[in-house]
Structures are given as structure tokens and as C-alpha cells.
C-alpha positions in Angstrom: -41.8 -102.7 -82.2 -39.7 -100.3 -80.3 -37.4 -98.1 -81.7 -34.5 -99.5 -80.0 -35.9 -102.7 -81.4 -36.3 -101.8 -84.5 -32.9 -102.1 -87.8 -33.5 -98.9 -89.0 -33.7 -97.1 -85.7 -37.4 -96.1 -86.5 -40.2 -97.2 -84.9 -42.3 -98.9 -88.3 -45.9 -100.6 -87.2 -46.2 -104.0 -88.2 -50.2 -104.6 -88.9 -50.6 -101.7 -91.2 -49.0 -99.5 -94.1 -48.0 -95.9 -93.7 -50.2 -93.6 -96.3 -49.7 -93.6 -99.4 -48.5 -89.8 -100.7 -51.7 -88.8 -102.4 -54.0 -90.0 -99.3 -51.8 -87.7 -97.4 -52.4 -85.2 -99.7 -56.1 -85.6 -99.3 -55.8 -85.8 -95.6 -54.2 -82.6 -95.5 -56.8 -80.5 -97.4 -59.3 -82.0 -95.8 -58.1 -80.6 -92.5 -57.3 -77.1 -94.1 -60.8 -77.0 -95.4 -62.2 -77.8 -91.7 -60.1 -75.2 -90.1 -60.8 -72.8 -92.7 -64.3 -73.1 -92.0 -64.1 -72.9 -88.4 -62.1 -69.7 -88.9 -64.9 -68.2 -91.0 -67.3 -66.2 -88.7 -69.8 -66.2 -91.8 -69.9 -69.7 -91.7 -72.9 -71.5 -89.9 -71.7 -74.5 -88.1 -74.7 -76.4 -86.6 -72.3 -78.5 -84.1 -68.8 -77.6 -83.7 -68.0 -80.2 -80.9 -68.6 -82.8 -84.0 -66.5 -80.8 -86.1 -63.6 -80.5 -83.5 -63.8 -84.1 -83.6 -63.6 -84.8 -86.8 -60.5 -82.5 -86.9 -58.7 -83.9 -83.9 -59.2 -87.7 -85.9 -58.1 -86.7 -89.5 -55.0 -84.9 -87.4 -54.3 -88.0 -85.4 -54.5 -89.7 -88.8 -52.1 -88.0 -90.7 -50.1 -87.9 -87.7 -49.7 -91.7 -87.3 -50.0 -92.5 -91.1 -47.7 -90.2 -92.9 -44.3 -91.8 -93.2 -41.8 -90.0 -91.1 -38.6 -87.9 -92.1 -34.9 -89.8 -91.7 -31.3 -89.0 -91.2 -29.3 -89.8 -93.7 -28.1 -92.7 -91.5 -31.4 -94.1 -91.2 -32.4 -93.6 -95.0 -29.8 -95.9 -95.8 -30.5 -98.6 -93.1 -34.2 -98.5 -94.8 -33.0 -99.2 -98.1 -30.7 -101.6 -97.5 -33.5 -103.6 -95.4 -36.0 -102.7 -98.3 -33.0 -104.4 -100.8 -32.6 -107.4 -98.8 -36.5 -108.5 -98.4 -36.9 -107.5 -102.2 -34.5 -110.3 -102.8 -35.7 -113.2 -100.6 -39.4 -112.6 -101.6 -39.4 -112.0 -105.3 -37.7 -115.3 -105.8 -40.5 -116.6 -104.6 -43.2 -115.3 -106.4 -45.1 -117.3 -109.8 -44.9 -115.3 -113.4 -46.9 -112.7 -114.4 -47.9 -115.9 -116.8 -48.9 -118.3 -114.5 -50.7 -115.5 -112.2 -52.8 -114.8 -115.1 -53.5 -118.4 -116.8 -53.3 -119.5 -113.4 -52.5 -123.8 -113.9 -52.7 -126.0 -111.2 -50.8 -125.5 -108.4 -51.4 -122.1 -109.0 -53.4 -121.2 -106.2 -52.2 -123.2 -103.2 -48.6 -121.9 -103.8 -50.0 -118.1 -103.7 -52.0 -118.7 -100.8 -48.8 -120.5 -98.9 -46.5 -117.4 -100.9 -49.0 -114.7 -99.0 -49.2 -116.6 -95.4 -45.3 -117.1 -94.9 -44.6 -113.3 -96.6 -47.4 -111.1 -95.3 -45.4 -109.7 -92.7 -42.6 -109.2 -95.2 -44.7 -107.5 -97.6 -45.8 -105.1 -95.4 -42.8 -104.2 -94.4 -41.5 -103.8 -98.0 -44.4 -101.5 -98.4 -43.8 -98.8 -95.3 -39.8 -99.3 -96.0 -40.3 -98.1 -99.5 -43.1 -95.4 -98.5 -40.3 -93.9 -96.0 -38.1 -93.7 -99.1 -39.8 -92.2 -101.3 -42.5 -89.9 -99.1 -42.8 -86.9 -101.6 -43.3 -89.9 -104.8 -46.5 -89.6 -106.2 -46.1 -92.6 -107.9 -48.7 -95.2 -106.7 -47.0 -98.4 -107.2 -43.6 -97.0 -105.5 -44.3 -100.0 -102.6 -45.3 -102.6 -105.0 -43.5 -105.9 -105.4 -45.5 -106.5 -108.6 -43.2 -104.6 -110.4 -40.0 -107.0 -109.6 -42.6 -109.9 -110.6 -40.7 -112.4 -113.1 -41.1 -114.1 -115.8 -39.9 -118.1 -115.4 -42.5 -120.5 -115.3 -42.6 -123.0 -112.4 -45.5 -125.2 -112.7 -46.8 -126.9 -115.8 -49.1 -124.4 -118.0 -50.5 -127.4 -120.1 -53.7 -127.8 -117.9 -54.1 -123.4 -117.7 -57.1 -122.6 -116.4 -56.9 -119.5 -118.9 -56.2 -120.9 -122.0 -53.3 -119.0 -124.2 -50.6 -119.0 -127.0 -47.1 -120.6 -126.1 -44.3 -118.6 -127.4 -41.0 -120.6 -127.2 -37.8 -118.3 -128.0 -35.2 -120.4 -129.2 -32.1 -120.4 -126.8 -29.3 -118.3 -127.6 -26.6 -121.1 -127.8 -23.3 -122.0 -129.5 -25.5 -125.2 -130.5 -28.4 -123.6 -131.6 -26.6 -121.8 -134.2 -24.5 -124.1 -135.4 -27.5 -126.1 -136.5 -29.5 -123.5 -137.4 -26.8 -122.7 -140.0 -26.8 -126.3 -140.9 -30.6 -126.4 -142.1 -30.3 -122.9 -143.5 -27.9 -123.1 -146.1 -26.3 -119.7 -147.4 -26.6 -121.1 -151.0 -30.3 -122.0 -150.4 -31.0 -118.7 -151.3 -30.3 -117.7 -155.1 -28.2 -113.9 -154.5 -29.8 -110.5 -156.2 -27.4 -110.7 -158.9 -28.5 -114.3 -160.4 -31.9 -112.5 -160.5 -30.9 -109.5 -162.1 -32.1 -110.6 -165.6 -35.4 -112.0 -164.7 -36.0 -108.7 -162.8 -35.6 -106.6 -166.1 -37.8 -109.3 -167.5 -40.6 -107.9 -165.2 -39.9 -104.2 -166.0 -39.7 -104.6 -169.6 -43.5 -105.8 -169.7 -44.7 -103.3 -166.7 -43.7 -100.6 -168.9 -45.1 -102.0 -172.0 -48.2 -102.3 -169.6 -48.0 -98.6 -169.3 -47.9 -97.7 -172.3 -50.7 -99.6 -173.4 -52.9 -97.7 -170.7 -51.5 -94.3 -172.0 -52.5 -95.0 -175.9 -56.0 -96.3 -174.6 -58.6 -93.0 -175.4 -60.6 -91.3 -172.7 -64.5 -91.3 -172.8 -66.2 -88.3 -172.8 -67.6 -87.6 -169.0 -71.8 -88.2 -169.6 -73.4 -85.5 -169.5 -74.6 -83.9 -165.6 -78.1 -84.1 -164.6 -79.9 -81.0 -165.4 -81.2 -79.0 -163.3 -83.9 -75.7 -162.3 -83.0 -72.6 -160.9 -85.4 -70.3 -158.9 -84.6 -66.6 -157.8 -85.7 -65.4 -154.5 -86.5 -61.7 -154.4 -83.5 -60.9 -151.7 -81.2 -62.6 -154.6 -80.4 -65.7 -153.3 -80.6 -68.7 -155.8 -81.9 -71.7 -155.5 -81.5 -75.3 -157.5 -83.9 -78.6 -157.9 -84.0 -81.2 -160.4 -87.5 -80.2 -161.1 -88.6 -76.2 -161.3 -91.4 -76.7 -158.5 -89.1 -78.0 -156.3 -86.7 -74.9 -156.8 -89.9 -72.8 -156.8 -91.0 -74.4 -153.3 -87.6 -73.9 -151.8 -87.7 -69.7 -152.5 -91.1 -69.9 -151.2 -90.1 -71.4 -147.6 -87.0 -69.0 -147.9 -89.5 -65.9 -147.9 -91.2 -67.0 -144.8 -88.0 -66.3 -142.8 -85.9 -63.9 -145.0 -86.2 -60.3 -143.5 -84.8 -59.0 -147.0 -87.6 -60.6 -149.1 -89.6 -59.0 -147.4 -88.2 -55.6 -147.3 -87.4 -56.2 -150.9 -91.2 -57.3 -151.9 -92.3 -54.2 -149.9 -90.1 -51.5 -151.2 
């Protein structure tokens, strides 16, 4: 498509996307990093025709991926356009439900949805990367965000299997019967329970009190246990005296102060 062809007065390829802003990102350090390289005269380049090559293609690239700069006149032919296929293709699209319980019929209208909008899509996509060129934002293009949530087919015979939730409608005849079955005076009011309630704290203190007035055992008595000196000072326990005994022991194979201690 020619420029002169082209709504937005830009000339936007049709079989592909422009890059997304982080892969432009990449592209561009990648070809500092090259040039820097070549730059180097301490660097040992084995074949710089290959690496000229490789420059020239990442350059060409960048050059015909990265989404192009707009005049204010342009930017808002772009989003209007972007606007106007947003609103004929999301119509079209199943839930986020039956996409992922996917019932019949599921599958034959998303493979008709992606033949008759494929060219669509894409165009969605570079519109919106034009837009917003600087967004870091990955799903800036997507349509999956505009995805809705009324059902279409029957979600009886779901491949998936899940809970149905139905959410009552919010109608003058909803709650008029709703406040038919659920009488006000159904439900006794606070003060009608007022004595019963100081029924209830009456005995939970008298249940308190009882627990106060009962007497405390005396804690049983703790294990006893050994005690062994080592000769730097440091004491140590067991619940037998050998096995205090053996612990100093393997302390003065390692202590530096036993042993000055034992030699002074």
C-alpha cells in the first residue's frame, strides 16, 4: 500500500507487524555493541565482511520495523482508524469464558473469527504500535484486552468443565419479589433479643469466675541435670555427668584457651 493509498497518509505494510518497543530496544544495542566493537582497535575480528553484514541487516531491520514518527494530523487519522476496527472486531469475538471452556462451536467460529479478521488484526496491531512507539507495555496492540464477557454458544456441553455463576438481574421485578420472599419481619430486630443476649453474658461470666477460683498446680519439677567445667571456663550441661564430661573433652581438642590455660 502506497502512501497516497494509504487513510492515515503513512505507508503501513500489510503481511507483518511493526516491532514491538522492547525488540527495538534490543535491536538497537545490538548494533551499538557491533559498532563499538568494530571501533575497538584491541578487538580481534576474525571476519569483518561477516560482521559488516550482520550490521547492515540488524540496520535494515530496525529501519523497516520500528514504527515511524507522525504529525499531529496523521496521529489522529491512526487513532481514529485504530477506534473504528476496535469496534467492528471486538463484537465479534467469543468470551474470555467460552475461549477457555471452549463448548461446541467453539472452534469453528474462531477459526472463521481469524480468517475474515486477520488482515484487520494486523492492522490494529501496527496502528496501535505507531501510537504508542515509546510504550513499553507489551500488550499495547492486543485486542485481548477489549475481549468480552457475554456468552454466545451453549456452555452445557464445555469441553472444560466449570462453576456457573448466574448474577441475578438488576430489575424493578427482581426486587419487588425479592422483597416479597424476604420479609422485613422475618427477621426478629436486636432489641427483641436484648434479654436473651444478657442471658448469655450472665453465665459467660459466671464461667469466668469459676475458672479464676479453680487453684493452680504446682509446675513438676525440671529434669535435672550435670554440669562440667572446661578449663578456658566455658560450661557445659548433660542429663548424665559423662555426657557433660565428654562434651568439655571434645571442646579441648579445638579450644586455643584450654590449651593455653592447661599449659600455663
Amino acid at each position: 500500500m502506497s502512501a497516497a493509498a494509504d487513510p492515515t497518509g503513512l505507508d503501513i505494510p500489510k503481511g507483518r507487524t511493526y516491532l514491538k518497543h522492547n525488540q527495538v530496544l534490543d535491536l538497537r544495542d545490538e548494533i551499538a555493541g557491533i559498532q563499538a566493537t568494530m571501533s575497538d582497535p584491541k578487538s580481534r575480528i576474525e571476519d569483518r565482511g561477516e560482521m559488516r553484514r550482520r550490521l547492515q541487516g540488524l540496520e535494515n531491520n530496525l529501519s523497516a520495523g520500528c514504527p515511524p514518527e507522525v504529525t499531529p494530523t496523521q496521529r489522529d487519522a491512526v487513532a481514529r482508524e485504530a477506534k473504528e476496527i476496535r469496534d467492528r472486531v471486538v463484537p465479534e469475538m467469543l468470551s474470555h469464558e467460552e475461549m477457555r471452556k471452549c463448548p461446541s462451536g467453539a472452534i469453528g467460529w474462531e477459526a472463521k473469527f481469524q480468517a475474515r479478521n486477520k488482515a484487520l488484526i494486523l492492522r490494529y496491531k501496527n496502528l496501535m504500535r505507531i501510537l504508542h512507539r515509546d510504550d513499553p507495555d507489551p500488550d499495547v496492540a492486543s485486542l485481548e484486552r477489549f475481549r468480552g464477557k457475554t456468552n454466545r454458544l451453549n456452555l452445557e456441553d464445555a469441553q472444560i468443565p466449570g462453576k456457573q455463576f448466574f448474577i441475578p438481574p438488576d430489575t424493578p421485578e427482581y426486587k419487588d419479589n425479592h422483597d416479597r420472599t424476604f420479609k422485613q419481619g422475618d427477621y426478629a430486630p436486636l432489641a427483641d433479643q436484648q434479654a436473651e443476649i444478657d442471658v448469655l453474658r450472665a453465665q459467660v461470666a459466671e464461667l469466668i469466675s469459676k475458672v479464676d477460683a479453680t487453684p493452680v498446680l504446682p509446675e513438676s519439677p525440671t529434669e535435672q541435670t550435670f554440669a562440667s567445667s572446661a578449663p578456658c571456663g566455658r560450661e557445659f550441661a548433660g542429663k548424665k555427668q559423662h555426657y557433660a564430661d565428654n562434651a568439655v573433652r571434645m571442646h579441648k581438642r579445638k579450644c586455643k584457651g584450654c590449651a593455653e590455660t592447661e599449659a600455663a
